[in-house]
N, C-alpha and C positions, 0 to 999 in steps of 0.2 A: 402753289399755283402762282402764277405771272400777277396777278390780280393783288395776292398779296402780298409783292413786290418780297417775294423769298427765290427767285429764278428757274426756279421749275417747272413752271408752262409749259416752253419750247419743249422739251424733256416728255413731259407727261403727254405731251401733242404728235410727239416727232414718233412717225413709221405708223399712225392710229387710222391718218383719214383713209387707208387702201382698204380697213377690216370690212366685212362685211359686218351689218348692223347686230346682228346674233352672236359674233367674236366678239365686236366692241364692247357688248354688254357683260362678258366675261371680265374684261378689263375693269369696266365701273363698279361691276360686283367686288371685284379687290378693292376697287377705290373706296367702296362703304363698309368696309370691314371683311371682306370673305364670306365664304360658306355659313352657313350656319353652324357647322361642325367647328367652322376655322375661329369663328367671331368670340369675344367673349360674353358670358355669359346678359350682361347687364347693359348690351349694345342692339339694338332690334333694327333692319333693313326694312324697307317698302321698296320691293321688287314690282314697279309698274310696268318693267319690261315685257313680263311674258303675256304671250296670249293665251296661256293655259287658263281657263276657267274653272274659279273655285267650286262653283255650283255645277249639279248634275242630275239627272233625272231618275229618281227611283224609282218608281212605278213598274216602268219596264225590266228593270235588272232584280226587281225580288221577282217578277213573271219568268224572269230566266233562270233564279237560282230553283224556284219553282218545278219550272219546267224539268231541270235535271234532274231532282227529285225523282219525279213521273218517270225520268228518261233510264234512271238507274233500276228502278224496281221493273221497266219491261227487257232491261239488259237482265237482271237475276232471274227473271221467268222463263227466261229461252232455255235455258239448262238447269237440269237439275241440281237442284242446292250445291256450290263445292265451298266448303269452308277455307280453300285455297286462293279466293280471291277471283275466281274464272265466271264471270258472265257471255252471252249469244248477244247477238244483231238485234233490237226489236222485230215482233211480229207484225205485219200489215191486219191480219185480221181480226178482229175484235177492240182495235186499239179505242174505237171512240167507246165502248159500253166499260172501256180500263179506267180512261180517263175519266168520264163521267163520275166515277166509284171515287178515282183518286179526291176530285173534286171534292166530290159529299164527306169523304174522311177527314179531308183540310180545310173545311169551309173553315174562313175568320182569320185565317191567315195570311201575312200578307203577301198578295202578288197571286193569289189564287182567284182573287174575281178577274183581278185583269186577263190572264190569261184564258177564265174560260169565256170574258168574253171578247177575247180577240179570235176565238173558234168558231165564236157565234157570229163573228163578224165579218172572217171569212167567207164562211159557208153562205150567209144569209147576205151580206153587201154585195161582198165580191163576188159570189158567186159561186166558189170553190170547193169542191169536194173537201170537207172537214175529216176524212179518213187518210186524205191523202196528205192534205198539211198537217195533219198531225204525226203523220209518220214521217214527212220529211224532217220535220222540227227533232222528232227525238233522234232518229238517226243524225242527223247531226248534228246535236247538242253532245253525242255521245263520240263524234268523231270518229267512227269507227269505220267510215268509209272514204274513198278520194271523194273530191269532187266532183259529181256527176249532172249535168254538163260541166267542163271544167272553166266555162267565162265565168257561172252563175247557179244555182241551184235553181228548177224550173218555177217554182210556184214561190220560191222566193225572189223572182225577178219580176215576177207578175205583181208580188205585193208590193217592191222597191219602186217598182213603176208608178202604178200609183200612187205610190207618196210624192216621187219627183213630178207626176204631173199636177199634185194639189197645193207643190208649197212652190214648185220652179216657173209652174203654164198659169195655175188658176184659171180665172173666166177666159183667157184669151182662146179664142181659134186656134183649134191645131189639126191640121190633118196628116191619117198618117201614123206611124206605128215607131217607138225606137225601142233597140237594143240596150243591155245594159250589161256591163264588165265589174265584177264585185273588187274591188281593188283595196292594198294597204294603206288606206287613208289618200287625201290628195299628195301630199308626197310620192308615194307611189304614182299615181296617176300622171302625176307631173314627167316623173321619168321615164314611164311609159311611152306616153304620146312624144316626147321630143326624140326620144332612142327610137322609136316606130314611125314616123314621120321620117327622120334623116334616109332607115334602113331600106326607106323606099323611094326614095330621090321625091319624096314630098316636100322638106327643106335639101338644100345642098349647102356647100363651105361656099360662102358669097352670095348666096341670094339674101334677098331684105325680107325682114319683117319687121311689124308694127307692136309697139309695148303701150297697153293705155297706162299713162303714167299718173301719181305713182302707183307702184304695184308692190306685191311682193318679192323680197328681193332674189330669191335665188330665182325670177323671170330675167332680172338682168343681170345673174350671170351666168347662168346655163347657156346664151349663145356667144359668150365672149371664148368660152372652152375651146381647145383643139378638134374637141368632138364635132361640133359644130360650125364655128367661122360664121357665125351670122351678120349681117350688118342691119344696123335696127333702127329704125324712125320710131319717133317721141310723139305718141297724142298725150299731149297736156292739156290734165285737168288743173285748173289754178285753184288757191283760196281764195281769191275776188271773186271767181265765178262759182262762190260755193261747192267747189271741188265737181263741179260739172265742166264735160267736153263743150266747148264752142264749134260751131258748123265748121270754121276755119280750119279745125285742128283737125275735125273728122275726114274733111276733104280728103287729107292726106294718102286716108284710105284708096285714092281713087286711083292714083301712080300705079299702072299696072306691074311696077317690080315690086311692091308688097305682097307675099306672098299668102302672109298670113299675118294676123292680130290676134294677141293675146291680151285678156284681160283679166282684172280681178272688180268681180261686181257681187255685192257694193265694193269698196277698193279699204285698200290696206295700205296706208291704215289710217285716212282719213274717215273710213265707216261713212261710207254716201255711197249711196241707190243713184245708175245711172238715170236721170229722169225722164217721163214718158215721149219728150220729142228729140230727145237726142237718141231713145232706142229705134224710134221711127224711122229718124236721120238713117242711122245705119241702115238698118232695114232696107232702106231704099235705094243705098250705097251696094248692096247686095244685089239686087237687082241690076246693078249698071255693071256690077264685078262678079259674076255667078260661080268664076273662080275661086273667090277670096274662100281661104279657110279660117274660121274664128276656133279659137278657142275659150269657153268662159269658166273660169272659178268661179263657182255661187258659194262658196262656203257660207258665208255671213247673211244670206240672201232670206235665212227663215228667222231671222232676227229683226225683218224687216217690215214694216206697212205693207199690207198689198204688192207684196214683190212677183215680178218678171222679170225672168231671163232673156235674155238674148236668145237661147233658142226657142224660146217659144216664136218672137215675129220672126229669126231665118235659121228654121230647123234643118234644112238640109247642106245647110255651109258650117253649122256649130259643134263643136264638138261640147260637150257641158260635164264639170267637173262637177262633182258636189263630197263633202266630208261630211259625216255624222259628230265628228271632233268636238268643234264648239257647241254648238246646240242642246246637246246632248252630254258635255261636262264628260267625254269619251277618247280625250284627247291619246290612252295609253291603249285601248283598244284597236288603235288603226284601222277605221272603218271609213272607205271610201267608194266612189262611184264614178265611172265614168260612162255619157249616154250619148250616143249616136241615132240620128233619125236611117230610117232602112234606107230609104232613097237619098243619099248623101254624097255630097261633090267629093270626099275623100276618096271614095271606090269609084265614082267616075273618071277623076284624072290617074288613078289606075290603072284604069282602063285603055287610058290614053296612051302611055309611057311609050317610050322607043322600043323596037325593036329587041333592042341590045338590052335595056336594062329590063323589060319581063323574061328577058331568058336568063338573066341573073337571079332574077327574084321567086321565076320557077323552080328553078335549083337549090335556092335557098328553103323553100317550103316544101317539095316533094315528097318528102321523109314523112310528112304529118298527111295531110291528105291529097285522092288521085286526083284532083282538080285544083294545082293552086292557084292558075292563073284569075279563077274565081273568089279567091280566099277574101274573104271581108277584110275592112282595116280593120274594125273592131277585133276580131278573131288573129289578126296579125299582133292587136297588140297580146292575147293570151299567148300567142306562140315565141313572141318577142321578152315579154317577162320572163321566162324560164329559157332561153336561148335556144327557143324552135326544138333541140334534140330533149328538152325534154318539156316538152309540152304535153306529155302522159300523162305529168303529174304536176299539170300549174292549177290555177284556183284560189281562191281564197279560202282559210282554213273555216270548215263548217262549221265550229261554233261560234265562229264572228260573222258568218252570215247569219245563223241563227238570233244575234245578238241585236244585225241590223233591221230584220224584220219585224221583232217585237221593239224597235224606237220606231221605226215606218209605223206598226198598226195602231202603239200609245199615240201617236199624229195625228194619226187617221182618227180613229174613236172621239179624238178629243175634239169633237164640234165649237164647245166653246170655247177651243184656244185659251184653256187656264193656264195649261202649262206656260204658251208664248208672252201672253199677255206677264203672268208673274217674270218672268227674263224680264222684257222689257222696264217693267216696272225697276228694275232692280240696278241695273246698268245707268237707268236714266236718272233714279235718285243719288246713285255715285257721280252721275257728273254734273248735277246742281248742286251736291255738295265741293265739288273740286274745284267751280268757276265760283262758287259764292265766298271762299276763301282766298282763292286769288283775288279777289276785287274786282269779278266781272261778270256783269249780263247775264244769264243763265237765260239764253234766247231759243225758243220753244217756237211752233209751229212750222219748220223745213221736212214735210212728208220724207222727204230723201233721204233725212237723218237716219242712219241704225244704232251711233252710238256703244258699240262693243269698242272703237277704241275712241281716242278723240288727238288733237294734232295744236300742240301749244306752239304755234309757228311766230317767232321768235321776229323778225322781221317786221310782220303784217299788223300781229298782235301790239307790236310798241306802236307802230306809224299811229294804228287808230287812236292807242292809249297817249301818245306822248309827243306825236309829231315826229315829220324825217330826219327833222336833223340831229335828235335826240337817236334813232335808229340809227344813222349813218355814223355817229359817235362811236353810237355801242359796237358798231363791227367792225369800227378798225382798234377797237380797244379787244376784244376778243376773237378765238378762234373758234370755228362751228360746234367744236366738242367739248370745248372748256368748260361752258354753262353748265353741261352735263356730269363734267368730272367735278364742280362742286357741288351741286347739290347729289350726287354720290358722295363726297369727303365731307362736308360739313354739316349736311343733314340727312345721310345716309337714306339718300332716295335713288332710285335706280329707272331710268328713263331710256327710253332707244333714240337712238339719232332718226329723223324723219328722211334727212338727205339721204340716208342709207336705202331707202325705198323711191328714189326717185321725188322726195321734196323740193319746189325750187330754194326755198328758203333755209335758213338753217332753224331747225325746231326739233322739239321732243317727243317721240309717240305715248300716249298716258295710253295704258290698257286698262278698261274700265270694267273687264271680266274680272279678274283674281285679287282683288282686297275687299276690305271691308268698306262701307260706308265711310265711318272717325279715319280709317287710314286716308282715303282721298282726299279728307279733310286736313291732316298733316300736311299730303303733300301740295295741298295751295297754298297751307300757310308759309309752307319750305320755298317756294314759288316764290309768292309774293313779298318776303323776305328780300329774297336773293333781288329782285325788282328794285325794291325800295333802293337795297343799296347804292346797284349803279344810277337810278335817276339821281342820288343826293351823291353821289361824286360826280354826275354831267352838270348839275348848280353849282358844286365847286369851282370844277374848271373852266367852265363860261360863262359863271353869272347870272345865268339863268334860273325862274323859281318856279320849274317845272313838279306842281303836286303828286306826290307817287300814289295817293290814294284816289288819283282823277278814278271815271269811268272813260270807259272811249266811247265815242261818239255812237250811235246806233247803224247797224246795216241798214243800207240803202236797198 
């Protein structure tokens, strides 16, 4: 590296800043030794890059290996014994006095209470015929049919509903009813809505929309695409302002060529909950813009105090994404959601369109049903995912809605939030231990905190710890990714670029899901190391007897 005056900086920097922050990390990974495969034996990586979460929730997945269980023995009862391997459909009738049996045979096992009493809890909370989700469950834990409705399976939308109204609305008021699209994880959902939005002159090439920044990154660069041609306004959220919107920024919203804002709430990857008056702000923004289409990522949002969406205060302008991924330690599963209120401004500027372009878009859906001009956006986007001609056979595969239903009802059931609260607990002593090795503050009370990731912003961080001019040193002594490539090379820690998600500053994302506690603690020590050094070469060079084990000053 340049740093240690061997010329390779330039070199290690030149063609890096265009990657996206998810390539870059490919890069760093060589810079700390490779693969695990590649590395040698006696060399060990801390991968704080990813956001895949080491923890996961069992409960629900022995209720699912369970379930198939149950699900296989009413496949071998439909037909008589064949030792060839041939099972039937399950039966609808008798299924609850089968299960009940299976129950009592497996009592003690695990994943057998939960499940019978997510039956119970159907039937008895929700209300639901326990005959009929039981057979929808083993039918499709056994896969042996399409999708039937193809957005969602019926009684598995009614359970997903519920959980998105318990962890996404909570107490707030909502009136009103939404749909819901069973989708491949928020990825999917993301390609969805942007590919089904453009498809219907909802976005065009050159119209503007708004990014709450920062965000995740493929937000900015999905409209830079040829697909798209977007032109995008920047609401900045800063670290001064505790990575919360100022009214200023929200303003922006007001420009009637914003078409749409997209967010990620809480955001990625400073992990902050918009706060309750900046939702309000919008809200009200909403009101002045009945046009404005929102979209909101909640992935992180059940990791969080008391959280609300955005669509709960403007459900008929939001579109609301949510993932089962993180929460759920489900990240290979691909289980996602997308939720539209019925009465929603997407089908009314629909509704609107010229002339010219519902006679395109008739033609486009015809094929599928005799009224397209009616066709919902939601149902556009099931027609859109499989490319309209085969919308016969779109849906999400039925044992991963089966899969999401029993995380929905372990939610649901779980009144005292053991499960959330243990998360929480877990993420938050990884990042008291990561700030107490670095040498700093471990500052507690910000409600808005979620802490799945956290944001070492390199700039902000020294001003408080060491003063500007010790900061304005260190950035023309270094480039934004440098910091990153040695503590990749030297202490084999692997870190995301924050500028890569819209950071103003140059910083590193710490993912505070996927290591152990003693790892976090490496990496502050690796941290504060690399620290130490350049303040005791800014004393060299200027004289200066700036202490590297200062603390900074407290938040104001």
């Amino acid at each position: 590296m340049a740093t240690k005056g061997n010329g390779n900086g330039e070199k290690q920097m030149s063609g890096l800043e265009a990657l996206s922050p998810f390539e870059l990390k490919d890069e760093l990974i060589k810079a700390a030794g490779g693969s695990a495969a590649a590395r040698p034996a006696n060399i060990s990586m801390l991968n704080a890059g990813r956001g895949n979460p080491n923890f996961l929730a069992t409960i629900p997945r022995h209720g699912f290996w369970q379930l198939g269980l149950f699900a296989m023995r009413e496949s071998e009862r439909s037909f008589a014994y064949m030792p060839e391997g041939v099972g039937g459909f399950p039966q609808r009738e008798g299924i609850i006095e089968r299960f009940d049996l299976f129950v009592r045979e497996n009592k003690g096992q695990p994943g057998i209470a939960f499940l019978a009493g997510a039956v119970s809890y159907v039937r008895d909370q929700l209300g639901y015929s326990a005959g009929d989700f039981l057979y929808e469950m083993t039918e499709g834990i056994l896969a042996c049919n399409y999708p039937v409705p193809d957005r969602i399976l019926k009684l598995t939308e009614n359970i997903i509903g519920q959980y998105l109204r318990r962890e996404m609305i909570g107490k707030h008021p909502f009136v009103g009813e939404f749909d819901v699209f069973a989708v491949e994880g928020g990825t999917a959902a993301m390609t969805y809505i942007f590919n089904t939005m453009r498809e219907n002159f909802l976005i065009k090439p050159g119209d503007t929309i708004a990014l709450g920044m920062p965000i995740f990154t493929p937000y900015i660069e999905i409209p830079k695409l040829n697909d798209y041609q977007l032109n995008v306004v920047q609401v900045d959220a800063t670290v001064e302002n505790n990575w919360q919107y100022s009214k200023e920024e929200l303003d922006k919203l007001r420009d009637p060529k914003v078409k749409a804002f997209f967010l990620v709430n809480p955001s990625n990857p400073p992990s902050v909950k918009i706060d309750d008056a900046s939702l309000a702000y919008i809200a009200e923004i909403v009101k002045e813009r009945p046009g404005l289409i929102i979209l909101t990522d909640d992935v992180y949002g059940t990791f969080a105090d008391n959280f609300v969406s955005l669509f709960a205060l403007a459900p008929k302008n939001t579109i609301l994404v949510y993932s089962y991924s993180k929460y759920f330690g489900a990240t290979g599963w691909r289980l996602g959601a997308i939720a539209t209120h019925r009465d929603n401004v997407l089908d009314h500027t629909l509704a609107a369109l010229s002339k010219e372009e519902k006679k395109e878009l008739h033609k486009r859906y015809e094929s599928i049903t005799t009224d397209p001009d009616h066709l919902k956006f939601i149902d556009r986007l099931v027609a859109d995912s499989r490319t309209v001609a085969l919308n016969h056979t779109a849906g999400l595969s039925t044992p991963q809605q089966v899969q999401m239903v029993l995380f929905s009802l372990f939610s649901l059931m779980d009144t005292p939030d053991a499960y959330k609260n243990a998360l929480k607990r877990l993420i938050r002593h990884r990042k008291r231990a990561l700030f107490e090795e670095m040498g700093i503050p471990y500052e507690e009370g910000d409600p808005n905190q979620v802490d799945y990731y956290t944001i070492l912003d390199m700039e902000y961080m020294g001003e408080r710890r060491f003063g500007r001019d010790f900061v304005d040193w260190l950035l023309k002594q270094v480039k934004p990714n440098e910091l990153l490539f040695r503590l990749a090379e030297e202490a084999r820690v692997v870190l995301l670029p924050g500028m890569g998600f819209g950071t103003p500053h140059p910083s590193g994302r710490v993912s505070l899901a996927n290591l152990n506690e003693s790892d976090y603690r490496k990496i502050g020590r690796a941290v504060r190391k690399l620290t130490e050094e350049y303040v005791q070469r800014y004393n060299d060079e200027t004289g200066k007897h700036l202490d590297p084990s200062a603390l900074p000053a407290p938040k104001k």
